[in-house]
VOTOR-956421 format. One line per 10 residues: number of its first residue (from 1); their letters; for each residue x, y, z of C-alpha. Coordinates in steps of 0.2 Angstrom, whole numbers, plus 5000, padded with zeros to 4 digits. Each point is the difference from the previous one (the first is absolute). Example, Ala and Ser with C-alpha at 12.3 -4.5 7.8 and 13.67 -1.06 7.14 Angstrom:
2
1) as) 5062 4978 5039  5006 5017 4997 $
% end
This chain:
471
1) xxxxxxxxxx) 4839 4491 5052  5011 4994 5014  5017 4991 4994  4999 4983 5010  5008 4983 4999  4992 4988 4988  4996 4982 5002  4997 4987 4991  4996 4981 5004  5010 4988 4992 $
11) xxxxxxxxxx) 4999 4981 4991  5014 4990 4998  4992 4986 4990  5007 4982 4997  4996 4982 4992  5005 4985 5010  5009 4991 4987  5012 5015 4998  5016 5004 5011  4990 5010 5014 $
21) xxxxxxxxxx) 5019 5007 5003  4998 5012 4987  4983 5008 5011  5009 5001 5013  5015 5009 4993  4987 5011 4990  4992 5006 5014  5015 5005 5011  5004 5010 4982  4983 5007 4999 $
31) xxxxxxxxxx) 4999 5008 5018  5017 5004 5001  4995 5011 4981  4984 5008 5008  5008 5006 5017  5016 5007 4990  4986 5011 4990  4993 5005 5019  4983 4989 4996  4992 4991 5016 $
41) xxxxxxxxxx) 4990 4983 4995  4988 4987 5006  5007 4981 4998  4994 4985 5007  5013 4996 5013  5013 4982 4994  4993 4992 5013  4982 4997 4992  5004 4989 4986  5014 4986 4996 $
51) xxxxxxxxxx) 5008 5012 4990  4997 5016 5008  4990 5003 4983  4983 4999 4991  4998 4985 4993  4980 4994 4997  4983 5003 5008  5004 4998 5018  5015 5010 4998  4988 5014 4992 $
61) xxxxxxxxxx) 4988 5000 5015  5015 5006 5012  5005 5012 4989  4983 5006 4997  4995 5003 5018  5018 5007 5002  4999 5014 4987  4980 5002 5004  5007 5005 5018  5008 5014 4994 $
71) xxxxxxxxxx) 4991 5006 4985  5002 5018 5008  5017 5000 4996  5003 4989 4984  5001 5012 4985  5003 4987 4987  5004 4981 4998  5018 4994 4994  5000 4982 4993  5017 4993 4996 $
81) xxxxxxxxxx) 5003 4983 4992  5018 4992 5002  4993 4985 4992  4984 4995 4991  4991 5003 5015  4983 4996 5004  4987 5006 4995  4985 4997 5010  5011 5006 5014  5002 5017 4992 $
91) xxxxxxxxxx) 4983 5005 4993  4990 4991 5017  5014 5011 5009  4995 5017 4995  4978 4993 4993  4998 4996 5022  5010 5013 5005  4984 5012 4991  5015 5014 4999  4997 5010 4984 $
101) xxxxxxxxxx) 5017 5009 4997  5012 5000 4987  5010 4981 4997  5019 5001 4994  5004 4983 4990  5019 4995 4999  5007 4984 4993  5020 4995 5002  5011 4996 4987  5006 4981 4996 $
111) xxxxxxxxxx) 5020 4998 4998  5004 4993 4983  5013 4989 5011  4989 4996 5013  4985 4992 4994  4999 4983 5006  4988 4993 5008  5008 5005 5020  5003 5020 4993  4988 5002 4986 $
121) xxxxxxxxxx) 4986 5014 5004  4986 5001 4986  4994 5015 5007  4999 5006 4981  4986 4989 4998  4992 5000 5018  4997 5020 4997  4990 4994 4987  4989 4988 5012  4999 5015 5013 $
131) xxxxxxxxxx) 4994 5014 4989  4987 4988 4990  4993 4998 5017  4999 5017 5005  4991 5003 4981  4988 4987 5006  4996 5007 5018  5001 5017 4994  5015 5006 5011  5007 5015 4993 $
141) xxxxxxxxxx) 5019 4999 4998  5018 5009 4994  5012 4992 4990  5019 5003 5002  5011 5008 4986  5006 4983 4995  4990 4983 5000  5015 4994 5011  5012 5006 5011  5014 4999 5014 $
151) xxxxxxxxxx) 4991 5007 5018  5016 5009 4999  5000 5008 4986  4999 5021 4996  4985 4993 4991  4989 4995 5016  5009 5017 5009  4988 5010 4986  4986 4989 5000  4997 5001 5018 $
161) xxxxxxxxxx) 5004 5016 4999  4988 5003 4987  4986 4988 5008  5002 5010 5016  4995 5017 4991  4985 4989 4993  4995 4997 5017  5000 5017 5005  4988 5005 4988  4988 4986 5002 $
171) xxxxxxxxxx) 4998 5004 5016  5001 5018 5002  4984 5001 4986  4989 4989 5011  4990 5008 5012  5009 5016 4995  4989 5016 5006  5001 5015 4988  4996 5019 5007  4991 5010 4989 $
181) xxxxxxxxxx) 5001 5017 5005  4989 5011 4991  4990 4999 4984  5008 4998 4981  5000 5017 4993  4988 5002 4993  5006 5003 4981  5009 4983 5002  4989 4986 4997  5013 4990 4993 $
191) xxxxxxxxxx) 5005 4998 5021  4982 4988 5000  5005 4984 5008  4988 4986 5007  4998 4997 5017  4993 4985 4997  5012 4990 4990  5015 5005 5013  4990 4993 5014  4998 4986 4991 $
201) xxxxxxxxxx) 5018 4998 5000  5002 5003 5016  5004 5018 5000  4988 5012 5010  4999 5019 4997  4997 5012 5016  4994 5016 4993  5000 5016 5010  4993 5018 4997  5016 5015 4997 $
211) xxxxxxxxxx) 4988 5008 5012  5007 4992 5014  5016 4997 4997  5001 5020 4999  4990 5002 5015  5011 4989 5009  5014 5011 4992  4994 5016 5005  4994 4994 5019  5020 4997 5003 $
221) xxxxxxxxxx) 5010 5016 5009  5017 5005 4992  5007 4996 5014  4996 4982 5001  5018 4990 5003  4993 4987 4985  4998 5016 4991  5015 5006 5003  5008 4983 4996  4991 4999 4986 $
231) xxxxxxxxxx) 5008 5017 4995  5018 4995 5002  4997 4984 4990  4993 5009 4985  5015 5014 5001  5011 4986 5000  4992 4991 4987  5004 5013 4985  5005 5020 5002  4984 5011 5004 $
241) xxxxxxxxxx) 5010 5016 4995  4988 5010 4992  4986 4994 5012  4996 5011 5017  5000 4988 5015  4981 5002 5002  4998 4990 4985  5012 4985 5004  4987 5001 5017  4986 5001 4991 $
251) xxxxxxxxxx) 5005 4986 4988  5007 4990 5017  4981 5003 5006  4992 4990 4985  5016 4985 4998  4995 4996 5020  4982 4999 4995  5004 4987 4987  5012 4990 5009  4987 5002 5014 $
261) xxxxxxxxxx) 4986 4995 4992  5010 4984 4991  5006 4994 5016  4984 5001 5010  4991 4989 4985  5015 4987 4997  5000 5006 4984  5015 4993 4990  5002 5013 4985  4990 5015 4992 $
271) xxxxxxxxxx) 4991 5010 4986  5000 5019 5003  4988 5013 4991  5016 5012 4998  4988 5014 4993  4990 5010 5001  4992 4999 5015  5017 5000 5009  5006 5014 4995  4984 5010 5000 $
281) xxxxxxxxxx) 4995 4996 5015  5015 4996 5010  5013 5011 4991  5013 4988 4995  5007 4984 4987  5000 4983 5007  5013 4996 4991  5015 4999 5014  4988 4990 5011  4998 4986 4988 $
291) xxxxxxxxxx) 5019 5000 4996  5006 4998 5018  4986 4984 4999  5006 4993 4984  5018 5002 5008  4997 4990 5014  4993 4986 4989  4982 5006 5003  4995 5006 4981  4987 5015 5000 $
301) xxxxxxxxxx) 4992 5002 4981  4993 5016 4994  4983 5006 4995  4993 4983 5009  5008 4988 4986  4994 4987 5013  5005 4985 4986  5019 5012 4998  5005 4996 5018  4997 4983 5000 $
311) xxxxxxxxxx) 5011 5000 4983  5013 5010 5012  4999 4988 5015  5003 4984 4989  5015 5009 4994  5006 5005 5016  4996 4984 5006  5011 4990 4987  5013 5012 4999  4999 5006 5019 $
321) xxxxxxxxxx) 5005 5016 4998  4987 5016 4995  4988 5002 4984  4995 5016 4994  4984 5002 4989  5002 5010 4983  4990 5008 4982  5004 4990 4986  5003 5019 4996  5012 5005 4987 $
331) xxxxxxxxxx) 5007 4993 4982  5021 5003 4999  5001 5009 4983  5000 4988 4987  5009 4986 5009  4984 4988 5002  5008 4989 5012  5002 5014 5012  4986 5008 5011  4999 5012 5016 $
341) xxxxxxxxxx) 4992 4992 5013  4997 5017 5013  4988 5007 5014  5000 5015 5011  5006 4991 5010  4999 4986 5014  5015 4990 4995  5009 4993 5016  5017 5008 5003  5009 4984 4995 $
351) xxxxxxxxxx) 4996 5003 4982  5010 5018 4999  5016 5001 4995  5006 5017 5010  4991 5009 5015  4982 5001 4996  4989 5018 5001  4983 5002 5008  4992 5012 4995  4983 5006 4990 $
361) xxxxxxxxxx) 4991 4990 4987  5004 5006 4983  4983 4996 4989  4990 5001 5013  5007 5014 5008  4996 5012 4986  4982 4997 5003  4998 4999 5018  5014 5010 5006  5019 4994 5005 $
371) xxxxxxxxxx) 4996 5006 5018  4986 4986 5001  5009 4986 4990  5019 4998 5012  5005 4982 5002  5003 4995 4981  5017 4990 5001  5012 5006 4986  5015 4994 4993  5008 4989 4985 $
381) xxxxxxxxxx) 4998 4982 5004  5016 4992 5000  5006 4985 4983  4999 4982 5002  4988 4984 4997  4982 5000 5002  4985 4989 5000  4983 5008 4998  4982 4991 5004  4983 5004 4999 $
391) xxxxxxxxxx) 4982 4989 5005  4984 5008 4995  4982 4993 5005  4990 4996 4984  4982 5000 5005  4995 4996 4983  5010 4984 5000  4999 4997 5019  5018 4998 5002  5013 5010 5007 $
401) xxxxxxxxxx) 5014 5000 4987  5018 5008 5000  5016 5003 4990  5019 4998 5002  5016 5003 4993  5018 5008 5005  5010 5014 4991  5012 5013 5009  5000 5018 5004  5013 5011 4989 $
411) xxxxxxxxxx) 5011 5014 5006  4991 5011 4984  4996 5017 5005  4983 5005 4999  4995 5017 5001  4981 5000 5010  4997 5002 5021  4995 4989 5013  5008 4982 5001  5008 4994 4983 $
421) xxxxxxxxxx) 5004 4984 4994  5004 4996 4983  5000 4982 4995  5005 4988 4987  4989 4985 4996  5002 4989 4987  4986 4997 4988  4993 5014 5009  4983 5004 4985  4996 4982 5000 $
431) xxxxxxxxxx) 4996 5003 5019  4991 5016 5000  4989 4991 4986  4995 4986 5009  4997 5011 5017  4988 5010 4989  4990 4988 4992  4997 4992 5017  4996 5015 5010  5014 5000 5012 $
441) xxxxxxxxxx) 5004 5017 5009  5013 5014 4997  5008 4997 5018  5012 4987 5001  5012 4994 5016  5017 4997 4999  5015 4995 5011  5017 5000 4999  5008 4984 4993  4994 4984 4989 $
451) xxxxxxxxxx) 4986 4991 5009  4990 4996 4987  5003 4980 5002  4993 5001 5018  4984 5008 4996  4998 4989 4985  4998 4986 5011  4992 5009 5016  4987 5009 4988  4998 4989 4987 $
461) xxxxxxxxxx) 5001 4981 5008  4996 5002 5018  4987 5015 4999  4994 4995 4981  4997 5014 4996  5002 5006 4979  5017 5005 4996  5007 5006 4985  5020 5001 5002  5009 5012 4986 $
471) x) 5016 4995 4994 $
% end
């Protein structure tokens, strides 16, 4: 995922019989707001219309063919009424445009001392108009934190804010290209996911046999510089202490081949089969390859949790900063709203509160050997807010469905290996109840921070796909 500017088109809507002043000023305001928060955006220029707003169906028609000239770049659509506005101006703006993005709806406030008929907006009631026209059309749409409000209030700051991190997930879920490196273990069937479904939404797997990627692996000389690169980076990354440098090499080897193999595809994120065949046939974890990914905003899911990384990349997407994928694994004691979320690991450096280890996988390494299984990332994952997310394809219901909800990570100790997190989520049995009567897996994502109102309305309105939120 590459951080790039975002743009939006914008409507500045007005009525004739209202003080077209109060367009102009509110579109001064509303520019001035989205280049102080570093957006770019697509306006039709003041020289098109009397007012240098929308206003009506010849109005639209500009606007249209404006924002359909650059539908490349517009990420989503902010309308803005100063006034009542107009309505046929607004919905024929965006229905002939044919751009399907997110649509931010904001209303002014009216002055209880200027309501006359010269300062009056009505914009309370034109909002109204707009979004029963939008029902009617079927244009999907946000609303703002309040009904009404000033353009330049703290209010709009969050909701564009907010609206922006909405349009990041929209976008980066559509035509997204998942790797699929490897097959599920094979005593995981709970990894199943449907092809089909996700295609359907607009997501397309790429699958590849672990044969080559080894291969590839195994075809590279030590002394390759991207090796050696490759070498330094993962030394840097977390202390190798306990491994010989052969191994940071040999684990250098396989993270090229990944990276190689994703870039040469135009892949956008990953599913890994982490074991066996890795380690039996390659003689190392995967672990460290995936975290490097996941920290550069890439996520990389284990045991080919295809339906995980897409729950990671939403995540990283909202939040813009790196997921990890995680067991549902321990209960805390006795305290039910309390549970460990943990894996080997491939959390993302980020996530650490001290300098991280890499070093041999602990489960696994008892059965296939520690000197097969180096690259598992270690460490204790650093306190503070959390949102957690999961989708699932449901083949018996034909719908790709997910889950929701924020917590935090506590600084409880914890006495197991690998990468540790223990979290506190309210009404915590409530949500393992539902996930289990409706089959939902034992992975889930999570990211640092509360997101959870982004993905509501990414996953939930836009995409339309079923969402439970826990509160």
């Amino acid at each position: 995922m590459e951080a790039k500017q975002q743009t939006f088109g914008v409507i500045i809507a007005t009525r004739n019989i209202f003080n077209f002043q109060l367009a102009i000023d509110a579109r001064k305001k509303a520019l001035a707001q989205l280049e102080k928060l570093g957006f770019n955006y697509v306006i039709l220029p003041e020289t098109e219309t009397p007012t240098g707003n929308i206003e009506g169906y010849a109005d639209a028609v500009k606007c249209a063919k404006l924002f359909k000239a650059n539908r490349d770049l517009i990420e989503g659509i902010i309308v803005i009424l100063p006034n009542f506005g107009d309505e046929l101006g607004v919905v024929n703006s965006i229905k002939l445009s044919e751009l399907n993005v997110p649509v931010l709806v904001q209303a002014c406030d009216d002055e209880n001392d200027k309501v006359d008929v010269k300062s009056r907006r009505d914009a309370f009631c034109g909002k109204l108009s707009v979004c029963n026209n939008f029902y009617q059309y079927g244009i999907k749409f946000t609303d703002t934190t309040y009904h009404t409000y000033r353009i330049d209030s703290k209010e709009f700051t969050l909701d564009l804010l907010k609206f922006a991190g909405i349009c990041r997930v929209v976008k980066g879920l559509k035509n997204l290209r998942v790797g699929a490196i490897g097959t599920r273990p094979m005593g995981f069937q709970t990894m199943r996911y449907s092809e089909k479904l996700l295609q359907q939404a607009g997501i397309t797997i790429v699958p590849v046999d672990m044969s080559e990627i080894i291969a590839a692996a195994n075809n590279m000389k030590i002394d390759d510089p991207a090796v050696l690169k490759q070498a330094e980076a993962i030394e840097a990354y977390g202390s190798c202490k306990v491994a010989a440098k052969s191994k940071i090499a040999h684990q250098a080897r396989f993270g090229l081949a990944v990276e190689n193999w994703i870039e040469a595809n135009d892949i956008d994120i990953s599913a890994l089969q982490c074991w066996e065949s890795i380690e039996k046939n390659y003689g190392c974890a995967a672990c460290v390859t995936m975290s490097m990914m996941g920290e550069k905003l890439k996520p990389s899911a284990c045991e080919v949790d295809v339906a995980g990384s897409i729950s990671m990349y939403a995540l990283a997407l909202a939040a813009q900063a790196p997921s990890a994928i995680l067991d549902w694994n321990n209960n805390f004691a006795e305290e039910r709203e309390k549970v460990v979320l943990t894996h080997c690991s491939n959390y993302p450096k980020s996530f650490f509160q001290n300098e991280i280890e890499i070093g041999s996988l602990d489960v696994l390494g008892t059965v296939l050997g520690s000197e097969d299984t180096f690259g598992a990332v270690k460490g204790k994952v650093a306190a503070g807010n959390m949102t957690y997310f999961r989708i699932s394809t449901d083949d018996r219901k034909g719908i790709i469905k997910a889950y929701l909800g924020e917590g935090s990570i506590t600084d409880d100790p914890y006495g197991m290996d690998g990468g540790i997190a223990v979290c506190e989520i309210p009404n915590l049995q409530p949500l393992m109840k539902y996930m289990c009567k409706n089959g939902f897996e034992h992975h889930v994502a999570v990211v640092r921070g509360h997101v959870s109102e982004i993905l509501e309305e990414a996953i939930g309105n836009y995409l339309g796909w079923e969402l439970y939120l826990h509160q």
